[in-house]
Backbone as XML, in Angstrom:
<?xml version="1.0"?>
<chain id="A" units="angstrom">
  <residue number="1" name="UNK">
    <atom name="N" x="-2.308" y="-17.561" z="2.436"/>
    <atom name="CA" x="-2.929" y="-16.291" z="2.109"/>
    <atom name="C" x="-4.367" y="-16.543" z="1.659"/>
  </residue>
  <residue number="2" name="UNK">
    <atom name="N" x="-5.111" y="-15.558" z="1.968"/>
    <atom name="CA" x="-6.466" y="-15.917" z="1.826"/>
    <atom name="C" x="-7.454" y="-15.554" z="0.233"/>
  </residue>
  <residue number="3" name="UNK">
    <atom name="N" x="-7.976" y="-15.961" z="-0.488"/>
    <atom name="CA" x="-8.049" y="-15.265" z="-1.654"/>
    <atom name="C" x="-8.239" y="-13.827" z="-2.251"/>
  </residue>
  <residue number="4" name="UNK">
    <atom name="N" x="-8.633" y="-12.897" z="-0.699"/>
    <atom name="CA" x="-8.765" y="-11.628" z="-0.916"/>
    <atom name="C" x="-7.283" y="-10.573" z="-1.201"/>
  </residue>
  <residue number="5" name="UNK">
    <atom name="N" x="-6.507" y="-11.494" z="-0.186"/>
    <atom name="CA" x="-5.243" y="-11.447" z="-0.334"/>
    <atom name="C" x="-4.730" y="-11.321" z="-1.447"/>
  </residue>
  <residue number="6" name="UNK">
    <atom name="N" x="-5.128" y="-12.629" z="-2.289"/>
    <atom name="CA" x="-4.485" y="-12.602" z="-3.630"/>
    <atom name="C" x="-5.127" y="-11.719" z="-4.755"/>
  </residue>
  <residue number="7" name="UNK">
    <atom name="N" x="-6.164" y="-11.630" z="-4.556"/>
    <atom name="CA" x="-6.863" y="-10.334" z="-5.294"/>
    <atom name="C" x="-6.462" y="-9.083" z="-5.102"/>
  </residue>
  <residue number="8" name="UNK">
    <atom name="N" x="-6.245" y="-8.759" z="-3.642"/>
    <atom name="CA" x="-5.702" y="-7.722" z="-3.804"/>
    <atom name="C" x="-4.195" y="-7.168" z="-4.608"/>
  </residue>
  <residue number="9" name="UNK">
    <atom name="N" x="-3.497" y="-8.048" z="-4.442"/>
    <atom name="CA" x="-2.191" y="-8.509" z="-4.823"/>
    <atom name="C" x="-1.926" y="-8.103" z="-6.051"/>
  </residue>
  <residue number="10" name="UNK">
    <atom name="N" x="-2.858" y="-8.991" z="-7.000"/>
    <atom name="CA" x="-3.260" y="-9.369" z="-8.274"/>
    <atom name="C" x="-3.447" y="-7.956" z="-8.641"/>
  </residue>
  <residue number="11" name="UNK">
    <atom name="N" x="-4.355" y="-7.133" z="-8.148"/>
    <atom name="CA" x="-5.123" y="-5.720" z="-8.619"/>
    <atom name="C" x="-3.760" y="-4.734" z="-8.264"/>
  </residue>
  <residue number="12" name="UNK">
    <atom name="N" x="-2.926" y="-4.622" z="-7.344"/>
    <atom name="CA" x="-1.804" y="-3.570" z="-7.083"/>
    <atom name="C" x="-0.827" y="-4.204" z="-8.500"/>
  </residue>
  <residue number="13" name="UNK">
    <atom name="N" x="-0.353" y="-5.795" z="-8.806"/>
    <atom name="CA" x="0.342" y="-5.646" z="-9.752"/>
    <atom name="C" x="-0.112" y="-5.228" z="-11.361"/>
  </residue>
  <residue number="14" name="UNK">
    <atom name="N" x="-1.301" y="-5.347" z="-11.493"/>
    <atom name="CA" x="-2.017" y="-4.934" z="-12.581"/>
    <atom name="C" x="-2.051" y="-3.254" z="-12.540"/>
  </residue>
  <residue number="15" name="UNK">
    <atom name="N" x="-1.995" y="-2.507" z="-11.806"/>
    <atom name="CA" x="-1.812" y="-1.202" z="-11.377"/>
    <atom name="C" x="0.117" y="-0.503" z="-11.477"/>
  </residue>
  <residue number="16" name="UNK">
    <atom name="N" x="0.451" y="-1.845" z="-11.423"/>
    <atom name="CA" x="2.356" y="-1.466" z="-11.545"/>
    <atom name="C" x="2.665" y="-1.899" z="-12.579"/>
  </residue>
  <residue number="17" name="UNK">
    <atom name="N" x="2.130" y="-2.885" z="-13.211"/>
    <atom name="CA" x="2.600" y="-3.356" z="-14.222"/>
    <atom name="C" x="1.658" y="-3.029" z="-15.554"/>
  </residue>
  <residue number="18" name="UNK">
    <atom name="N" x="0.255" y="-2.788" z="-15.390"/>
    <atom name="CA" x="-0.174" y="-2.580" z="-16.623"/>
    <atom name="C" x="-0.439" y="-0.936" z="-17.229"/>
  </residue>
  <residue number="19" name="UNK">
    <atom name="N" x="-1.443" y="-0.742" z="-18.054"/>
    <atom name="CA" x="-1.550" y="0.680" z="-18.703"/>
    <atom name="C" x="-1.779" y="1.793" z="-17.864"/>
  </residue>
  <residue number="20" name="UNK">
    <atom name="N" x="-1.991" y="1.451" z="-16.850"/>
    <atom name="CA" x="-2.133" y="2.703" z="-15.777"/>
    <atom name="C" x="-0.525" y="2.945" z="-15.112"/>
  </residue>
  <residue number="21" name="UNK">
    <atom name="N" x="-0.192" y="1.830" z="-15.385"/>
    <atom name="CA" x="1.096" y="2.135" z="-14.565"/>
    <atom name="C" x="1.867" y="3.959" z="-14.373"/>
  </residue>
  <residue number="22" name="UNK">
    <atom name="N" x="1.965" y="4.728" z="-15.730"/>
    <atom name="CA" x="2.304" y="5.806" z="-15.179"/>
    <atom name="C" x="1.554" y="6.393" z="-14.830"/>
  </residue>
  <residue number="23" name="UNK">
    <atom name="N" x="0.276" y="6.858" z="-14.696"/>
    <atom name="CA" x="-0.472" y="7.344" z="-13.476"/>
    <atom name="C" x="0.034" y="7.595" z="-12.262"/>
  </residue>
  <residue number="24" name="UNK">
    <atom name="N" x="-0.012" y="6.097" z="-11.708"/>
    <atom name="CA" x="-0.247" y="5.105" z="-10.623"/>
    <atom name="C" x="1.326" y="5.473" z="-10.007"/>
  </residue>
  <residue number="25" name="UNK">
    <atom name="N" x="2.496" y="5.168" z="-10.979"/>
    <atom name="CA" x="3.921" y="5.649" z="-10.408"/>
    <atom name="C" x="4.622" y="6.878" z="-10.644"/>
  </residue>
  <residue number="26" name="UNK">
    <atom name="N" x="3.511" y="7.705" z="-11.081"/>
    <atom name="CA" x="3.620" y="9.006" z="-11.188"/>
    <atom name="C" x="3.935" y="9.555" z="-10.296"/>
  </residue>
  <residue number="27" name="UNK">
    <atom name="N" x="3.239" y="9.505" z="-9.189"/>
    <atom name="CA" x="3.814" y="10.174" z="-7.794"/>
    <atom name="C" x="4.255" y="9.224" z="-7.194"/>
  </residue>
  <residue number="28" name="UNK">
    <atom name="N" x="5.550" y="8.650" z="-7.202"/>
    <atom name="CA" x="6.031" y="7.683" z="-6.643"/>
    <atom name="C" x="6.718" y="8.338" z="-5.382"/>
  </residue>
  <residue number="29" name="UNK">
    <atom name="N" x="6.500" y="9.328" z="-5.047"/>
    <atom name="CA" x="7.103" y="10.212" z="-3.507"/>
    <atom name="C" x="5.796" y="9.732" z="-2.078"/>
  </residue>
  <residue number="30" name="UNK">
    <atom name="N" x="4.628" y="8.898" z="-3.373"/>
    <atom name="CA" x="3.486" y="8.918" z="-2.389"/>
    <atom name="C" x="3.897" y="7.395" z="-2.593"/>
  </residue>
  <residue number="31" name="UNK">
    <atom name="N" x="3.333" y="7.226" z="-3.846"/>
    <atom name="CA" x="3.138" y="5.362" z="-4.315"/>
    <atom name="C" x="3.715" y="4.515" z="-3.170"/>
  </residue>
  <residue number="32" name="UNK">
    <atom name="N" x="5.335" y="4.471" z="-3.356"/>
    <atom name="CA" x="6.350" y="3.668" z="-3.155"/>
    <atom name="C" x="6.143" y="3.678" z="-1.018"/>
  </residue>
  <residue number="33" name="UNK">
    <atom name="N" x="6.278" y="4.902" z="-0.773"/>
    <atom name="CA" x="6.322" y="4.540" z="0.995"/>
    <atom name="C" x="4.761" y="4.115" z="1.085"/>
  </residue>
  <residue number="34" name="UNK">
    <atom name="N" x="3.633" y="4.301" z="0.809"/>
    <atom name="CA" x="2.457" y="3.674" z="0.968"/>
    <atom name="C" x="2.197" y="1.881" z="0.220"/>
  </residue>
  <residue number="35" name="UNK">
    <atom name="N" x="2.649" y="1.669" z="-0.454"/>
    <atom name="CA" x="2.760" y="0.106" z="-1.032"/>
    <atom name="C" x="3.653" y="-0.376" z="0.082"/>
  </residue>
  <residue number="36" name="UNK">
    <atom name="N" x="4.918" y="-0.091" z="0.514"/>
    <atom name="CA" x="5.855" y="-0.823" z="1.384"/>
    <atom name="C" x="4.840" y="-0.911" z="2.769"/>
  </residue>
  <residue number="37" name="UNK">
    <atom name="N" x="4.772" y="0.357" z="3.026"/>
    <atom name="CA" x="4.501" y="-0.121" z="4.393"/>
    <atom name="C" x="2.789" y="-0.604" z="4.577"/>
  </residue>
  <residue number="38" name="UNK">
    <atom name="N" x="1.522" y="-0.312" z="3.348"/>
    <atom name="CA" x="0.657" y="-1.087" z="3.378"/>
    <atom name="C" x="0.910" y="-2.675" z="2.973"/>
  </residue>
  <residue number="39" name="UNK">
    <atom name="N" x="1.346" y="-2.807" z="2.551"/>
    <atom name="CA" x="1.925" y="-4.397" z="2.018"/>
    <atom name="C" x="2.590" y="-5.017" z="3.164"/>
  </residue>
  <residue number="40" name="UNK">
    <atom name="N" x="3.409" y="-4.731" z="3.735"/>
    <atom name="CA" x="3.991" y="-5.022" z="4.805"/>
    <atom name="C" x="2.994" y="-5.232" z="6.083"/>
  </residue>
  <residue number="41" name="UNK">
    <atom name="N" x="2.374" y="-4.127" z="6.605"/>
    <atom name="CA" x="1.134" y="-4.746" z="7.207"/>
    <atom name="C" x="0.534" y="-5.503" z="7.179"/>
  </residue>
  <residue number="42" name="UNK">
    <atom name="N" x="-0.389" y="-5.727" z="5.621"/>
    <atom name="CA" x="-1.353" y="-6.800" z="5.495"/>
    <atom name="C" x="-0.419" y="-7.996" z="5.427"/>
  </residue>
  <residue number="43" name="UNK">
    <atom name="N" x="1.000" y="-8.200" z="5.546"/>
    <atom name="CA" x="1.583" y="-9.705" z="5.893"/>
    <atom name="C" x="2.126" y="-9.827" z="7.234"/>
  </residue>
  <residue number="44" name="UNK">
    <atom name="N" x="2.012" y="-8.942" z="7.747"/>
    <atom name="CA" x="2.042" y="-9.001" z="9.373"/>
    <atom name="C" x="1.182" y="-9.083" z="9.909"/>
  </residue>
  <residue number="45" name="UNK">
    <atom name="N" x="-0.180" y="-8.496" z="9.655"/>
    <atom name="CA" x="-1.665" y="-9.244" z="10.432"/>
    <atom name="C" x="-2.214" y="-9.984" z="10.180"/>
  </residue>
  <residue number="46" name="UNK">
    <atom name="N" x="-2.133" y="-10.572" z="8.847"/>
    <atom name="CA" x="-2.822" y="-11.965" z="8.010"/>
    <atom name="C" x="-3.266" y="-12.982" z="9.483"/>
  </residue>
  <residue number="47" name="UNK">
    <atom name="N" x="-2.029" y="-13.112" z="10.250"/>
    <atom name="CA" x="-1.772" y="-14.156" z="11.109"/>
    <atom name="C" x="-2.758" y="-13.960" z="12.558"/>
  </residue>
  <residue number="48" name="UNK">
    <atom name="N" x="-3.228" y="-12.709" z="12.798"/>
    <atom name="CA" x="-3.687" y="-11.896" z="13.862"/>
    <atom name="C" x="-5.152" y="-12.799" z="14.118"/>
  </residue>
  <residue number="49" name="UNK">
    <atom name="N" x="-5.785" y="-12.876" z="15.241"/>
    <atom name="CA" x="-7.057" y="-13.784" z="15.942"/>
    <atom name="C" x="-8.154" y="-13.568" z="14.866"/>
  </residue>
  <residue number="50" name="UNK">
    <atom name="N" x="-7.824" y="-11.403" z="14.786"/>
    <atom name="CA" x="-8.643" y="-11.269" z="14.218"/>
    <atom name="C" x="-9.395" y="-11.512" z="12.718"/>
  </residue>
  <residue number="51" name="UNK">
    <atom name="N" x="-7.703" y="-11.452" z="12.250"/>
    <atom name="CA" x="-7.777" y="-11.862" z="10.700"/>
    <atom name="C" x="-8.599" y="-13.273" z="10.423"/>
  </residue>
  <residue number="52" name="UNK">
    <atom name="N" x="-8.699" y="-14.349" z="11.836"/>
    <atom name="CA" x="-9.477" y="-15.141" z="11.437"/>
    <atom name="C" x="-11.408" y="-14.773" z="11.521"/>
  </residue>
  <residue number="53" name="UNK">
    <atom name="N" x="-11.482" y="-14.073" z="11.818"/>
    <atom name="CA" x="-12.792" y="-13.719" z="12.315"/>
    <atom name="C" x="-13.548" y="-12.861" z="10.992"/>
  </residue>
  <residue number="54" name="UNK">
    <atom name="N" x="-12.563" y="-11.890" z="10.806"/>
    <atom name="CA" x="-12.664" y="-11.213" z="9.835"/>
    <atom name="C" x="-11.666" y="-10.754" z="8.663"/>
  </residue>
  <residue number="55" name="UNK">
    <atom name="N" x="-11.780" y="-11.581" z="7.488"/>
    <atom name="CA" x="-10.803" y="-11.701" z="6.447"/>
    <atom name="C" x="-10.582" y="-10.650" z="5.729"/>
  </residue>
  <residue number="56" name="UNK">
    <atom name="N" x="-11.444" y="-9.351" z="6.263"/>
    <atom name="CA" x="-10.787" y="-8.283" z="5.414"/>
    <atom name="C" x="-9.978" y="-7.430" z="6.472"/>
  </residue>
  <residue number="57" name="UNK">
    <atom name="N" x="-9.950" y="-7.856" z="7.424"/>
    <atom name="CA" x="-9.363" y="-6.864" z="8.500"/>
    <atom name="C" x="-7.840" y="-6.182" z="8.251"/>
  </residue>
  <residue number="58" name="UNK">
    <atom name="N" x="-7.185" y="-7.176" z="7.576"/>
    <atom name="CA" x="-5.494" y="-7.095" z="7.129"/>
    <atom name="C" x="-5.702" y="-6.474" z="6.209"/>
  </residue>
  <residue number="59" name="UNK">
    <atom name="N" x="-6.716" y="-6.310" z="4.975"/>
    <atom name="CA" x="-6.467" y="-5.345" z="3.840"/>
    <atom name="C" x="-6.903" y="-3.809" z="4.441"/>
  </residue>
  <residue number="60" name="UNK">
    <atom name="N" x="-8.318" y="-4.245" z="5.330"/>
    <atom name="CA" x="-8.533" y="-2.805" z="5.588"/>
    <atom name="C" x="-7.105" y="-1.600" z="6.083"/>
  </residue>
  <residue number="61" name="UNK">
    <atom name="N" x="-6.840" y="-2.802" z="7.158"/>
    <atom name="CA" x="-5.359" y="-2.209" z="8.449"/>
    <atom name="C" x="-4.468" y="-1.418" z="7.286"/>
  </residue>
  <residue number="62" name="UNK">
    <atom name="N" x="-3.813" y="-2.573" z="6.497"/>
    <atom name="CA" x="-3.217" y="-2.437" z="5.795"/>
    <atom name="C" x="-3.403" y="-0.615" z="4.863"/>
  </residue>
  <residue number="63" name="UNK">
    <atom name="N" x="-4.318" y="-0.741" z="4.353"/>
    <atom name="CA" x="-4.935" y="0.381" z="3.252"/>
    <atom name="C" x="-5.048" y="1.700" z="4.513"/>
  </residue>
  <residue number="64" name="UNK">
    <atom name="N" x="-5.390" y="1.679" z="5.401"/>
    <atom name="CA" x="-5.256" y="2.878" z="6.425"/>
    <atom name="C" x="-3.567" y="3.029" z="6.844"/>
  </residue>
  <residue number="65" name="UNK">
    <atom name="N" x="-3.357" y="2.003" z="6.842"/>
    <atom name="CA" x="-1.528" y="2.297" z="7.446"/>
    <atom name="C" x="-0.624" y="3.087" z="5.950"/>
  </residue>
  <residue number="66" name="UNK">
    <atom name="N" x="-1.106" y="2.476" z="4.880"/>
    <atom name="CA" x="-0.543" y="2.868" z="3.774"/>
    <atom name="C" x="-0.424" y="4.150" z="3.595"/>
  </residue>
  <residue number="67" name="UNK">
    <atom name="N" x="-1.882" y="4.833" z="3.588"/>
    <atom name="CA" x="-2.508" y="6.030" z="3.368"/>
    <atom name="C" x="-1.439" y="7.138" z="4.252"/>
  </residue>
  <residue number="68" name="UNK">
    <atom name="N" x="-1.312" y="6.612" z="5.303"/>
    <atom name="CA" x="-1.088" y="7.940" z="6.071"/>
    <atom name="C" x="1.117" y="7.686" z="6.275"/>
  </residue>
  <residue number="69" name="UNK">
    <atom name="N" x="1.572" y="6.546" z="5.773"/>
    <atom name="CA" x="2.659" y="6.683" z="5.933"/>
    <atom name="C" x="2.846" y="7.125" z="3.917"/>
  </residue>
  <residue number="70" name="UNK">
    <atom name="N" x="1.746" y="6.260" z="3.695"/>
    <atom name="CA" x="2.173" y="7.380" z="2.093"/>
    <atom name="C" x="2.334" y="9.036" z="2.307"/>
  </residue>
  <residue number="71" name="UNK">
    <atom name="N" x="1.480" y="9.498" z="3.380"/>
    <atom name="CA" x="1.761" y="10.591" z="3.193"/>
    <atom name="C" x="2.756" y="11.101" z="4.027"/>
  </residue>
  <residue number="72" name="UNK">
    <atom name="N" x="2.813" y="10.918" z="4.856"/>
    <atom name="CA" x="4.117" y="11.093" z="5.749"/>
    <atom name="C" x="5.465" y="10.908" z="4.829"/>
  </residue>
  <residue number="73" name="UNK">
    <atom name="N" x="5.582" y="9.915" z="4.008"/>
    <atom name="CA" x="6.580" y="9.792" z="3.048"/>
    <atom name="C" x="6.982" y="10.843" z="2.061"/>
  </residue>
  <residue number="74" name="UNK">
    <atom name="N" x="5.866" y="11.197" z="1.738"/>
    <atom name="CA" x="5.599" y="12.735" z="0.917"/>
    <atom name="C" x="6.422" y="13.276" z="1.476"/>
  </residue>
  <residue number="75" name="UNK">
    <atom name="N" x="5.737" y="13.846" z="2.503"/>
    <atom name="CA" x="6.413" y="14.900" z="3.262"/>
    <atom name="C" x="7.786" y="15.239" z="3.617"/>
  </residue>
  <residue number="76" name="UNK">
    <atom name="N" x="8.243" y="14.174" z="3.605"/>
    <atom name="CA" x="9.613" y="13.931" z="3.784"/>
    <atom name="C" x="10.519" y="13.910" z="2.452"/>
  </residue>
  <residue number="77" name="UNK">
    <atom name="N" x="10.231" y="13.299" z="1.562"/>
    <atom name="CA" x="10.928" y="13.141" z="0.589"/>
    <atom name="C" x="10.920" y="14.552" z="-0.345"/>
  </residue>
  <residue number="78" name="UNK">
    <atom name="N" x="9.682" y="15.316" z="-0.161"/>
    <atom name="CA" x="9.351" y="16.813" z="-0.221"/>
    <atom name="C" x="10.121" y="17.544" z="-0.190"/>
  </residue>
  <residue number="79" name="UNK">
    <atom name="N" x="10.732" y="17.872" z="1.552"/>
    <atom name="CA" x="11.683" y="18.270" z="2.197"/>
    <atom name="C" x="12.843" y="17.953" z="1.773"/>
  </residue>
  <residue number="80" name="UNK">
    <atom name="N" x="13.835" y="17.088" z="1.879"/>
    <atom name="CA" x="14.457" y="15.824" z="1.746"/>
    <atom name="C" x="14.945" y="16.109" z="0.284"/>
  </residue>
  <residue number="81" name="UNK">
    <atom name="N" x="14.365" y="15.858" z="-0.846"/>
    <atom name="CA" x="14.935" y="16.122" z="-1.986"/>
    <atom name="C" x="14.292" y="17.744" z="-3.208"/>
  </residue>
  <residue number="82" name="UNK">
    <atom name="N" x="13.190" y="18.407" z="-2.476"/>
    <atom name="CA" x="12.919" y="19.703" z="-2.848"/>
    <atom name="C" x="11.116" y="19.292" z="-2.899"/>
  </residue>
  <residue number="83" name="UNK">
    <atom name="N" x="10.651" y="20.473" z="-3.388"/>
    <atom name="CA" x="9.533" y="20.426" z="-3.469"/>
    <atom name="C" x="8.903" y="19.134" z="-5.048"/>
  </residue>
  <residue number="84" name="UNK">
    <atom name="N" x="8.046" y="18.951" z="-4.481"/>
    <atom name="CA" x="7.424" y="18.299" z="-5.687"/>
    <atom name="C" x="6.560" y="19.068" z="-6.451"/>
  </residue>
  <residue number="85" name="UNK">
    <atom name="N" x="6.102" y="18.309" z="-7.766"/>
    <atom name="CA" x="5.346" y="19.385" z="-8.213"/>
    <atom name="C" x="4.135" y="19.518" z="-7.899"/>
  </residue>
</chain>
């Protein structure tokens, strides 16, 4: 993993684990499907041609894939278990 990697890493568990934490897992209808499936990305492209070329490419991917299945997750879990607030 590359050190941006671990920074980033470092900064999401400081965000789950420290004083922001309820903020941050406040809307966990968003949080939780956007961490899985951005996290999951950036360790599936780490490995990609491009990731060697350009070392932020897996966080960027990652942080756009998050975003929009965070919200898609919303939406569903919305539906799914009632409205949120």
């Amino acid at each position: 993993m590359t050190w941006a990697t671990w920074a980033a890493l470092l900064l999401y568990l400081l965000l789950c684990l420290g004083p922001a934490r309820r903020v941050f897992l406040g809307q966990w209808r968003f949080t939780i499907p956007a961490s899985a499936a951005g996290w999951a990305t950036v360790f599936l492209t780490r490995n990609m041609p491009v990731a060697r070329e350009a070392w932020w490419a897996p966080l960027a991917l990652g942080f756009c894939v998050g975003l929009g299945a965070g919200a898609a997750g919303k939406q569903w879990l919305d539906e799914v278990l009632g409205g949120g607030r």
